[in-house]
C-alpha positions as CSV (number, residue, x, y, z in Angstrom):
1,X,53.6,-123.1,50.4
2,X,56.1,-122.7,47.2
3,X,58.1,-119.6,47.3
4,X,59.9,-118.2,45.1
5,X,62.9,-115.0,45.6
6,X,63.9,-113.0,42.9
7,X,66.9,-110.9,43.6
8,X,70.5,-110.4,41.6
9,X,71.9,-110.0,45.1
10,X,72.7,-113.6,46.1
11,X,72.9,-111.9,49.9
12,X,69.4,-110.8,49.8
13,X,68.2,-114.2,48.8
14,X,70.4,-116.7,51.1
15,X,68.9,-113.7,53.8
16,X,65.4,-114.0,53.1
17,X,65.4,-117.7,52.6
18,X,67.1,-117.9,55.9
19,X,64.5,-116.0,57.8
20,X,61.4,-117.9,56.3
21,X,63.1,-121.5,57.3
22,X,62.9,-120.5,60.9
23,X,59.5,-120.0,60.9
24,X,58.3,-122.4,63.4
25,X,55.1,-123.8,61.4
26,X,57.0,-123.6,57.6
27,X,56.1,-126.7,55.6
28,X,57.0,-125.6,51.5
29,X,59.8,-125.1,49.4
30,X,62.1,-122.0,49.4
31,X,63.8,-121.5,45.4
32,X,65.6,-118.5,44.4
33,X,66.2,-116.6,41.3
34,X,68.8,-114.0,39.7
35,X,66.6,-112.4,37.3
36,X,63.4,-112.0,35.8
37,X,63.7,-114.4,33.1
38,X,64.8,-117.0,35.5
39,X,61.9,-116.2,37.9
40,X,59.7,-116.8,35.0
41,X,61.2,-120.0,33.4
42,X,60.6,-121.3,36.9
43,X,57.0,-120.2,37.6
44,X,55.9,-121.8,34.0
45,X,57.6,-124.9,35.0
46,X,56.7,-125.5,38.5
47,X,53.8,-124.4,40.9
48,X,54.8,-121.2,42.9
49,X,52.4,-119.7,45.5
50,X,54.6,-116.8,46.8
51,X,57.0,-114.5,44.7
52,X,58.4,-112.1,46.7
53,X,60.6,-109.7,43.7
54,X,63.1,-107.0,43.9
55,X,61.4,-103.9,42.0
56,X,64.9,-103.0,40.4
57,X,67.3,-105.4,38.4
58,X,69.1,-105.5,36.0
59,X,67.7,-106.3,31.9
60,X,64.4,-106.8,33.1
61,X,62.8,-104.8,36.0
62,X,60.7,-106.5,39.3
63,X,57.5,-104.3,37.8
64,X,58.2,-105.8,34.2
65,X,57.9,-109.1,35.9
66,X,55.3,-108.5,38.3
67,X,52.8,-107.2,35.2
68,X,54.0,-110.5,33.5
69,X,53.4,-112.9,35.9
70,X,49.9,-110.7,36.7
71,X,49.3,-111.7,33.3
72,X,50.1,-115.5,32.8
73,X,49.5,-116.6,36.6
74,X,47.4,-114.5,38.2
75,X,47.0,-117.1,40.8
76,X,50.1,-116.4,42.2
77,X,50.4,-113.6,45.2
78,X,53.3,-111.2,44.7
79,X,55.4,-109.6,47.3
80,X,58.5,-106.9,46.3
81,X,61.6,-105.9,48.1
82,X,62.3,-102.6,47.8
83,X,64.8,-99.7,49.6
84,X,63.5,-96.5,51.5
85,X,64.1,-94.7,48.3
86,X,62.3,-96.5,45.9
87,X,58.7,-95.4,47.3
88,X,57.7,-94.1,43.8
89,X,58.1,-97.6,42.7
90,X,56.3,-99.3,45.5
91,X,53.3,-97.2,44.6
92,X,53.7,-98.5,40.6
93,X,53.9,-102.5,42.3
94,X,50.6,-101.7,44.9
95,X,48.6,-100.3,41.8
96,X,49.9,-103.7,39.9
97,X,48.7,-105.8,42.5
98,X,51.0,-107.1,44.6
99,X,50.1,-108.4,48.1
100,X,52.5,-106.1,49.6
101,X,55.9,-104.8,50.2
102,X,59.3,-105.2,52.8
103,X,62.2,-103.1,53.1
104,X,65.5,-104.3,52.9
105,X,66.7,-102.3,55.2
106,X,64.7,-103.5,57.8
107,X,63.9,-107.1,56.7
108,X,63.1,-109.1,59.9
109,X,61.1,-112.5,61.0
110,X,57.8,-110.9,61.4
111,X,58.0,-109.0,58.5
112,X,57.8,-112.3,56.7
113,X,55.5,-114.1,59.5
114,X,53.1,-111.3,58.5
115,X,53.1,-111.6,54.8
116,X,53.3,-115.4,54.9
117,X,49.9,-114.8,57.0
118,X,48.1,-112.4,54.6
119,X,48.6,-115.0,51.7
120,X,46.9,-117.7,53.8
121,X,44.6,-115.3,54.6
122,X,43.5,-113.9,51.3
123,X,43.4,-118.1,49.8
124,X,40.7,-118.6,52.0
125,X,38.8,-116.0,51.0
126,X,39.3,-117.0,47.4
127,X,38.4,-120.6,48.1
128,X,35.1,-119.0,50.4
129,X,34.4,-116.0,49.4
130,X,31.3,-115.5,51.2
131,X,31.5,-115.3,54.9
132,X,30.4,-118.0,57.1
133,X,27.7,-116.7,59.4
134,X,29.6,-116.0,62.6
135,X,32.0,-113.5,60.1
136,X,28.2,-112.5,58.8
137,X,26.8,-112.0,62.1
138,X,29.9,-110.1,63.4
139,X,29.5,-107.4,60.5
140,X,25.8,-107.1,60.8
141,X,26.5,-106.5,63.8
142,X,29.1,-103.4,63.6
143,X,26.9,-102.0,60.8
144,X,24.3,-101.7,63.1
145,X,26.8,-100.1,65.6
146,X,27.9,-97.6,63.1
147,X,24.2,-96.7,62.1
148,X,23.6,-95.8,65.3
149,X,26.2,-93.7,65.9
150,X,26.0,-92.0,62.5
151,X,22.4,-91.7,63.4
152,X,23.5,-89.4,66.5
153,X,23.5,-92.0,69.4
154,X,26.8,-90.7,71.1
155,X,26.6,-93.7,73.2
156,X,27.9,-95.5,70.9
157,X,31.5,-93.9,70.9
158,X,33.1,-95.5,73.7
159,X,31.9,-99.2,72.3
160,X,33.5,-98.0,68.9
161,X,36.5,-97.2,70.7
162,X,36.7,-100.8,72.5
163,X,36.2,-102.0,69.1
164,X,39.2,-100.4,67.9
165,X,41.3,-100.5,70.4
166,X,41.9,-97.3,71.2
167,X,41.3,-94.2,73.6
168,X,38.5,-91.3,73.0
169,X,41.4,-88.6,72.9
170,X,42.9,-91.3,70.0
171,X,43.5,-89.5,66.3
172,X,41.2,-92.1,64.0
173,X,41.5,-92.0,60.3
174,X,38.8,-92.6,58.1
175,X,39.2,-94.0,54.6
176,X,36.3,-93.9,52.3
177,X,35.9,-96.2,49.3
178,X,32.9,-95.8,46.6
179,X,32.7,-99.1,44.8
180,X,32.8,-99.3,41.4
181,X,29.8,-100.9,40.6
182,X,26.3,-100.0,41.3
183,X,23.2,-101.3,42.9
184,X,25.6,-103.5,44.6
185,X,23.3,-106.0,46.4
186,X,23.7,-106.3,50.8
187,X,25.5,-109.7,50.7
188,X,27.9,-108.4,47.8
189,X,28.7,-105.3,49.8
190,X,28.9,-107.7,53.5
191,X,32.0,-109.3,51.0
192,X,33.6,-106.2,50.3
193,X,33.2,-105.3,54.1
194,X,35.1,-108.6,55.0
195,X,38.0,-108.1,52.4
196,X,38.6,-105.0,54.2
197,X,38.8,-106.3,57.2
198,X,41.1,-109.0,56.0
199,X,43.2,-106.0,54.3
200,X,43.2,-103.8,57.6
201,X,44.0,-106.9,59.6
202,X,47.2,-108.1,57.2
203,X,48.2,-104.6,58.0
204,X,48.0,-105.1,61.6
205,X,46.1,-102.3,62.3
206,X,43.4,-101.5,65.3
207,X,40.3,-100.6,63.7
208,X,37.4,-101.7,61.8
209,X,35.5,-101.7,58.6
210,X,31.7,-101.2,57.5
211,X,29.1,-100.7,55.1
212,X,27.1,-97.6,54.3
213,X,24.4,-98.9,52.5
214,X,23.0,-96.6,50.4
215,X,25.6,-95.4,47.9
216,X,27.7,-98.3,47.9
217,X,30.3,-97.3,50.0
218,X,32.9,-99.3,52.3
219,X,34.0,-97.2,55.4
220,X,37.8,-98.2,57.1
221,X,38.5,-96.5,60.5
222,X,41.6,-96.6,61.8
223,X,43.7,-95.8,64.8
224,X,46.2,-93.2,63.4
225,X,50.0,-93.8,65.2
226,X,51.7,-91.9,62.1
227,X,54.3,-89.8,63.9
228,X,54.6,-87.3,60.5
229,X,51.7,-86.3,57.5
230,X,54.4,-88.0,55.2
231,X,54.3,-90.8,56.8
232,X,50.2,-91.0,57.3
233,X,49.8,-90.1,53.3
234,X,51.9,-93.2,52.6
235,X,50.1,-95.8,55.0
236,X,46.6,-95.0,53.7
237,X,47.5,-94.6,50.2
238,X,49.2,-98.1,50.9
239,X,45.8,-99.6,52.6
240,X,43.5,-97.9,49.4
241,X,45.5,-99.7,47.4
242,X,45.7,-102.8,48.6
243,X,42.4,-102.8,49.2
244,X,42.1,-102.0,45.5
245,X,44.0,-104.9,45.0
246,X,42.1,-107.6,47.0
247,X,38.7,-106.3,46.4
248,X,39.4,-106.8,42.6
249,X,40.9,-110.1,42.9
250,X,38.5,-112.4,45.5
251,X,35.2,-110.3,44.2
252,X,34.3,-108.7,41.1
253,X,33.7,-105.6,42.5
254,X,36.1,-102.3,42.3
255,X,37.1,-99.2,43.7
256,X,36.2,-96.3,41.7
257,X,37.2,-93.4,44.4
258,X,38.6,-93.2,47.8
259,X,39.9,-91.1,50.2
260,X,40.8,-90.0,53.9
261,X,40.1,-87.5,56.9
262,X,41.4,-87.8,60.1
263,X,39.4,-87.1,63.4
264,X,41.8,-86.0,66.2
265,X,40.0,-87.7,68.8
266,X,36.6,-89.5,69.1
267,X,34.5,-86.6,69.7
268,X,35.1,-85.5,66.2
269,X,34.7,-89.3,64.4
270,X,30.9,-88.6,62.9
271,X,31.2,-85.5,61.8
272,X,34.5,-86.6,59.8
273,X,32.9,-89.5,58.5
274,X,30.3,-87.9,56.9
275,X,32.5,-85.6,55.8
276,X,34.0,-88.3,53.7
277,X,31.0,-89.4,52.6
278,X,29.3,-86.7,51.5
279,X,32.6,-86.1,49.2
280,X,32.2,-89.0,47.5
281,X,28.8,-88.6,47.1
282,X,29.7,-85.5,45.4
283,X,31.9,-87.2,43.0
284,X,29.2,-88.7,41.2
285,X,26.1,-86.1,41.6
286,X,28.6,-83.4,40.3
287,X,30.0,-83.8,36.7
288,X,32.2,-80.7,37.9
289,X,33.3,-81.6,41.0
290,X,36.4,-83.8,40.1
291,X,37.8,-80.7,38.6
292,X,36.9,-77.9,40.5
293,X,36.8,-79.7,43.9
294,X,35.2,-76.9,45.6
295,X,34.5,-77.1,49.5
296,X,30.5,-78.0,49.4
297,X,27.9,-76.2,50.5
298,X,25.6,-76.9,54.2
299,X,22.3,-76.0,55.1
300,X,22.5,-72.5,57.0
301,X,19.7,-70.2,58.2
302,X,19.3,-68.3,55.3
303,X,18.2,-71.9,53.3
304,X,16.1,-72.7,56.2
305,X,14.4,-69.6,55.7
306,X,13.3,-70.6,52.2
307,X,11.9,-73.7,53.2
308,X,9.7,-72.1,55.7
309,X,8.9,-69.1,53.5
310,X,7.2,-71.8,51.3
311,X,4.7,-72.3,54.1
312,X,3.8,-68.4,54.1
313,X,0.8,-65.9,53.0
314,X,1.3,-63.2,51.2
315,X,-1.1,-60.1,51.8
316,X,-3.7,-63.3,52.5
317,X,-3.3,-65.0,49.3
318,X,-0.9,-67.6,49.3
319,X,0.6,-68.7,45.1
320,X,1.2,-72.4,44.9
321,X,2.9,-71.9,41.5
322,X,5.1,-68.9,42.5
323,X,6.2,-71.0,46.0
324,X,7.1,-73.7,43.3
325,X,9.0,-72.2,41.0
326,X,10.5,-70.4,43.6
327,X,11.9,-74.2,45.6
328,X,12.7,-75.1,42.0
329,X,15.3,-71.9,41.4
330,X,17.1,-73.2,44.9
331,X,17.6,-76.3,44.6
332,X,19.0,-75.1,41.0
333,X,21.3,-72.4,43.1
334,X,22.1,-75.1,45.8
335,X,23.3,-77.3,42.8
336,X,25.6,-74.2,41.2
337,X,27.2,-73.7,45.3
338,X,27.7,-77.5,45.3
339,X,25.3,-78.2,48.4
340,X,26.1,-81.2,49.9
341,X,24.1,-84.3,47.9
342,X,22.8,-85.4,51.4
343,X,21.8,-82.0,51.9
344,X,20.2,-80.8,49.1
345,X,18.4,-84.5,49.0
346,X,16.9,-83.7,52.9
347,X,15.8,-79.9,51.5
348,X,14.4,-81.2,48.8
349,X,12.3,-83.7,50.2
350,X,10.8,-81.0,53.4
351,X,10.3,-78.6,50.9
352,X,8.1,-80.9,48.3
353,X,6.7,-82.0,51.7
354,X,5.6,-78.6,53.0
355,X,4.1,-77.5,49.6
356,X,2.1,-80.6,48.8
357,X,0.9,-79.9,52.1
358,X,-0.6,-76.5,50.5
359,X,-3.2,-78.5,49.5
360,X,-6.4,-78.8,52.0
361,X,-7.0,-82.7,50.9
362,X,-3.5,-84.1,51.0
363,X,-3.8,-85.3,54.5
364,X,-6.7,-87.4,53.7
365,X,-6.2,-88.1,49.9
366,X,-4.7,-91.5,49.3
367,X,-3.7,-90.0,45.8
368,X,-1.7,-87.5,47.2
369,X,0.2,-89.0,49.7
370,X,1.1,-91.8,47.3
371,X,2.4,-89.4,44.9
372,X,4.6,-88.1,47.4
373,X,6.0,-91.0,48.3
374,X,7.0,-92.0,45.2
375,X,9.0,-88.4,44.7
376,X,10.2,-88.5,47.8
377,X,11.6,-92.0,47.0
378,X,13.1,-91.1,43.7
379,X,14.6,-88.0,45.4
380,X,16.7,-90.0,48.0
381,X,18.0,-91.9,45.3
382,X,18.7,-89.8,43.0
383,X,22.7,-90.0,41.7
384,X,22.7,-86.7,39.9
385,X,21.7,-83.2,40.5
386,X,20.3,-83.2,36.9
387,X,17.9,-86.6,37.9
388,X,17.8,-84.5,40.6
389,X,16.1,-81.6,39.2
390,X,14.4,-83.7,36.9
391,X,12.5,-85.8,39.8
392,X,11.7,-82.4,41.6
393,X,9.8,-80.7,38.3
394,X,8.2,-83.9,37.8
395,X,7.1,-83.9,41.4
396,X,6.1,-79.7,40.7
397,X,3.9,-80.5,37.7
398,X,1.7,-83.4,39.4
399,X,1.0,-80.7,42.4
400,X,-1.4,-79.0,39.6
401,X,-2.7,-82.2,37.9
402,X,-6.1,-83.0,37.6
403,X,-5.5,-86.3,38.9
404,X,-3.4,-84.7,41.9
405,X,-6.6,-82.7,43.0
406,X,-9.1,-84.8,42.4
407,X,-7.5,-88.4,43.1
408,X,-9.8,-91.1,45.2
409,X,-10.1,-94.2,45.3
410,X,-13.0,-95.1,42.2
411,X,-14.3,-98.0,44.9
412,X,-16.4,-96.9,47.9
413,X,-15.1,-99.9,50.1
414,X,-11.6,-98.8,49.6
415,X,-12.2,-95.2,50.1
416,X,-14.1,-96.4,53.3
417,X,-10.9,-98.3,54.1
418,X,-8.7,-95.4,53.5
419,X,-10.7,-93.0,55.8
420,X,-10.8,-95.4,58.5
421,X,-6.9,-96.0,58.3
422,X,-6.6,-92.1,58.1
423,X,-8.2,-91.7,61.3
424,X,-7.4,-94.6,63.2
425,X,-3.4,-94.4,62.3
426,X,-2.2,-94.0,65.3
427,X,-3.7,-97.3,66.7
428,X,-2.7,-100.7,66.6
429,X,-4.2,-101.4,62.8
430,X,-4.8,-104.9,61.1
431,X,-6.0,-106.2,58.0
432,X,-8.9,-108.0,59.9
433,X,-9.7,-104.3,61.5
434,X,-10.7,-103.0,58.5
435,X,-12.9,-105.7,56.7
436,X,-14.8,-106.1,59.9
437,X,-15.7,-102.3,59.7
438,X,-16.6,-102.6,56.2
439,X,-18.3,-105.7,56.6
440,X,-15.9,-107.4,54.1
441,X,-13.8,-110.7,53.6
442,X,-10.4,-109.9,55.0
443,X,-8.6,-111.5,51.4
444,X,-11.3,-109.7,49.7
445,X,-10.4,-106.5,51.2
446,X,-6.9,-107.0,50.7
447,X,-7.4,-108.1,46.7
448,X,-9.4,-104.7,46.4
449,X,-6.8,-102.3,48.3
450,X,-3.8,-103.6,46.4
451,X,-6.0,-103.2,42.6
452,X,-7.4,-99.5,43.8
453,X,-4.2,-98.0,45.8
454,X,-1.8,-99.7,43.5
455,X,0.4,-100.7,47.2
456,X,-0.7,-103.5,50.1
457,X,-2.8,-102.1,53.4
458,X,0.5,-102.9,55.2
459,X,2.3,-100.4,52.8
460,X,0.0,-97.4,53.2
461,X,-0.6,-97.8,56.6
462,X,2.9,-97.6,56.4
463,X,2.7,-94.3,54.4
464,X,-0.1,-92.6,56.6
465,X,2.2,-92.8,59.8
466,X,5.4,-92.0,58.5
467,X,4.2,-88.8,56.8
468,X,2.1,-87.6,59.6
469,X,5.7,-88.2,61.4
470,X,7.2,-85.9,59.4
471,X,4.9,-83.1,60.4
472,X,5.1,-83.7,64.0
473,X,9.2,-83.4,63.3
474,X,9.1,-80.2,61.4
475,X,6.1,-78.7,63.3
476,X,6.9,-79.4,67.2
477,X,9.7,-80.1,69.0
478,X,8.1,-82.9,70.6
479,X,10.7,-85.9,71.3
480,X,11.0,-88.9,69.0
481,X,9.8,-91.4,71.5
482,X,6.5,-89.2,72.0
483,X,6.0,-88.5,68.4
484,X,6.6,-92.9,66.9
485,X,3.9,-93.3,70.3
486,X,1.5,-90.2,68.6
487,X,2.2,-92.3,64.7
488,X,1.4,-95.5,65.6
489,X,5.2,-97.2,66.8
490,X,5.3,-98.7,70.2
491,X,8.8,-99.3,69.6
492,X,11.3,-96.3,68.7
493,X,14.1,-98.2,67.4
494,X,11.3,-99.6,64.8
495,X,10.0,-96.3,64.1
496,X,13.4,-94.8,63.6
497,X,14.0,-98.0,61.1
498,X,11.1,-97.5,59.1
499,X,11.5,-93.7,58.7
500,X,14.8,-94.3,57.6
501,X,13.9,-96.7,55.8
502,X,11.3,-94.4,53.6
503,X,12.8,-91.2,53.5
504,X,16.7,-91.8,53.5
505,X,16.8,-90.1,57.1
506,X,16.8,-90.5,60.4
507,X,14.1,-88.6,62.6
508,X,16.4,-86.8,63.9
509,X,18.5,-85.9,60.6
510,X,14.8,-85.0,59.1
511,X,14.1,-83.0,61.8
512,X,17.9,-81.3,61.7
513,X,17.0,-78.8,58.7
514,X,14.1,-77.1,61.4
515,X,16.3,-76.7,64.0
516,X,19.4,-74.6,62.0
């Protein structure tokens, strides 16, 4: 490794040079320069792999060089020297891009040990910058752990705790970061997950990083040993940054927002994390929010209350329309008390549930419950409260279609199919089950199904249980093992992936909204 110091204060050089020629495993060059003009001249005319720059000097500053050097090498890491009092200008070099900083006044071996590390480090990463599978397996792996937990498995604290090295009565910090980009694919996002890992790790810090998938988000915990809130702000602003920093330069990915909470012990972790995320959520659903950065809104009784009033007769006559516009004016108040997105998304979703369910034929028309579906689909993704609103009047309208109370399947093998799946849900269902009650070619069958129903048998078989799951959630308090046993699901852990994996939620999360 080629390094290069850039100091007027001869001291500081022969000091530094010094400390990184008694590193044990040191094999490089060590040259030194007075100014910034020097340390440029130098770094056109020979390789360089490390500068490590004082921010102030004379003429030209470290920052004028650092943006320079940024500019015409950018395949050089950066490092600055700085004194306690110059923390405004560290801030200027971390948003620049350097690897990171050391202060003079207490410049030791490891200090350089550690950043010598971080550059080997981050150069393997920009040599490979996808992980190799035991790094792949390993994140997979504490994803899943996080899901879990997130998902309300409180078993899962302690092993996040041995994870991060730390005690349950531990402070943790979370930081937060929504990535720049979206539709940012699973192996793009396991990349970002490993670059903050490599960031937390160059920081020697106890914790871990993972991926929440839907929204784009990276997740950092941390164990917090800040002894003052002065000295917390600076560590994690120093960690976004840097993070900032790497993420741009091995990936082409950014950071469009971040920021931090901090759980004063372990019993507190989920609900700060989702804290965090549901403020960044609200970043991008609100145009507003930026500016006003109001507290947003949860679910009480009262909201509850409107959901289930939806369900309701009045004097013996129940008004689909009025119980429409009604959900729709709401969610349009929810959106004007900034409601949580994640919120607003689950009420959304129960309420078009419980008023398509109005309608005596949705349970057994295919129609309807593929029309739900696809709302309910477009709902959980939605990124704005206007596409929002937009998906939910769409969703109101088809309720008093033609198409939406008449809809079957045109062919009488198909609607045999469908009626036979309807009923027979809850057992164990295969595509050779249902041609051999309608006396049909099992690829025959499954050519028909997919040109009728417009999805696969797998797909609305699919559909069938996972809807008739949600009314067992909102309607009993039966457990979750009893109802995925009552929808079809042998396995819970299954069932609790595939609900999620259709609505956005967790049974239990679904279910939460009933139970306020």
């Amino acid at each position: 490794m080629n390094i290069l110091i850039v100091d007027d204060d001869i001291t500081i050089r022969n000091l530094l040079s010094m400390l990184i020629k008694q590193i044990d495993d040191f094999t490089g060059t060590v040259a030194g320069a007075s100014s910034a003009d020097e340390a440029e001249a130098l770094c056109d005319e020979r390789p360089v792999d490390l500068v490590i720059t004082d921010i102030k000097m004379p003429n030209r500053s470290g920052l004028e060089l650092i943006r320079l050097l940024r500019k015409k090498h950018p395949e050089i890491q950066i490092a600055c020297l700085s004194a306690y009092d110059d923390y405004e200008y560290i801030r200027k070099a971390l948003k620049l891009g350097v690897l990171d900083y050391i202060l003079k006044s207490e410049m030791k071996l490891e200090d350089i040990i550690s950043l010598l590390d971080k550059v080997e480090s981050f150069s393997s990463i920009s040599y490979n910058v996808v992980p190799p599978r035991d790094e792949v397996d390993n994140l997979r792996e504490i994803n899943t752990l996080l899901e879990l937990y997130l998902e309300g498995d409180d078993a899962q604290a302690e092993e996040i705790c041995m994870h991060m090295d730390c005690d349950m009565a531990d402070q943790i910090a979370v930081i937060a970061f929504y990535l720049q980009r979206q539709a940012v694919s699973i192996d793009e996002l396991l990349i970002a997950q490993r670059i903050a890992e490599k960031t937390r790790e160059g920081e020697q810090r106890s914790g871990l990083s993972f991926v929440v998938y839907e929204g784009e988000r990276i997740v950092m915990l941390l164990k917090d040993t800040s002894d003052s809130i002065e000295s917390r702000e600076n560590e994690m602003m120093k960690l976004s940054l840097l993070y900032k920093r790497n993420l741009e330069e091995y990936s082409d990915q950014s950071v469009a927002v971040s920021l931090y909470e901090v759980a004063q012990n372990a019993g507190q972790l989920r609900q700060t994390i989702m804290k965090v995320t549901d403020i960044l959520d609200a970043y991008e659903y609100y145009p507003n929010y930026e500016k006003d950065k109001v507290s947003l809104k949860r679910l009480n009784e009262d909201d509850v209350r409107v959901l289930q009033q939806l369900m309701e007769d009045y004097d013996g006559h129940f008004d689909l329309q009025a119980s429409a516009d009604r959900f729709f004016e709401h969610i349009q108040c929810w959106h004007q008390d900034y409601m949580a997105p994640r919120e607003v998304k689950s009420a959304a979703m129960c309420g078009l549930f419980y008023l398509m369910g109005r309608n005596d034929s949705f349970q057994t028309t295919p129609e309807n419950l593929l029309n739900y579906n696809y709302y309910a689909k477009h709902i959980r993704y939605a990124r704005d409260q206007h596409k929002l609103e937009g998906i939910v009047q769409d969703a109101l309208e088809s309720m008093f279609s033609k198409n939406y109370a008449k809809g079957r399947p045109r062919n009488d093998s198909v609607q045999a199919a469908v009626e036979y799946i309807n009923v027979n849900y809850d057992h164990k269902l295969t595509l050779d089950d249902i041609a051999k009650h309608i006396y049909l070619n099992r690829t025959y069958v499954s050519q028909l199904f997919k040109k009728h129903m417009k999805v696969n048998f797998a797909e609305y078989l699919e559909m069938v249980r996972i809807n008739k799951a949600k009314t067992l959630l909102l309607d009993t308090h039966m457990p979750i093992v009893e109802i995925a046993a009552r929808v079809g699901y042998s396995n819970q852990s299954y069932f609790t992936k595939v609900f999620k994996r259709n609505t956005g939620f967790s049974p239990n999360a679904f279910r939460m909204i009933s139970k306020k």
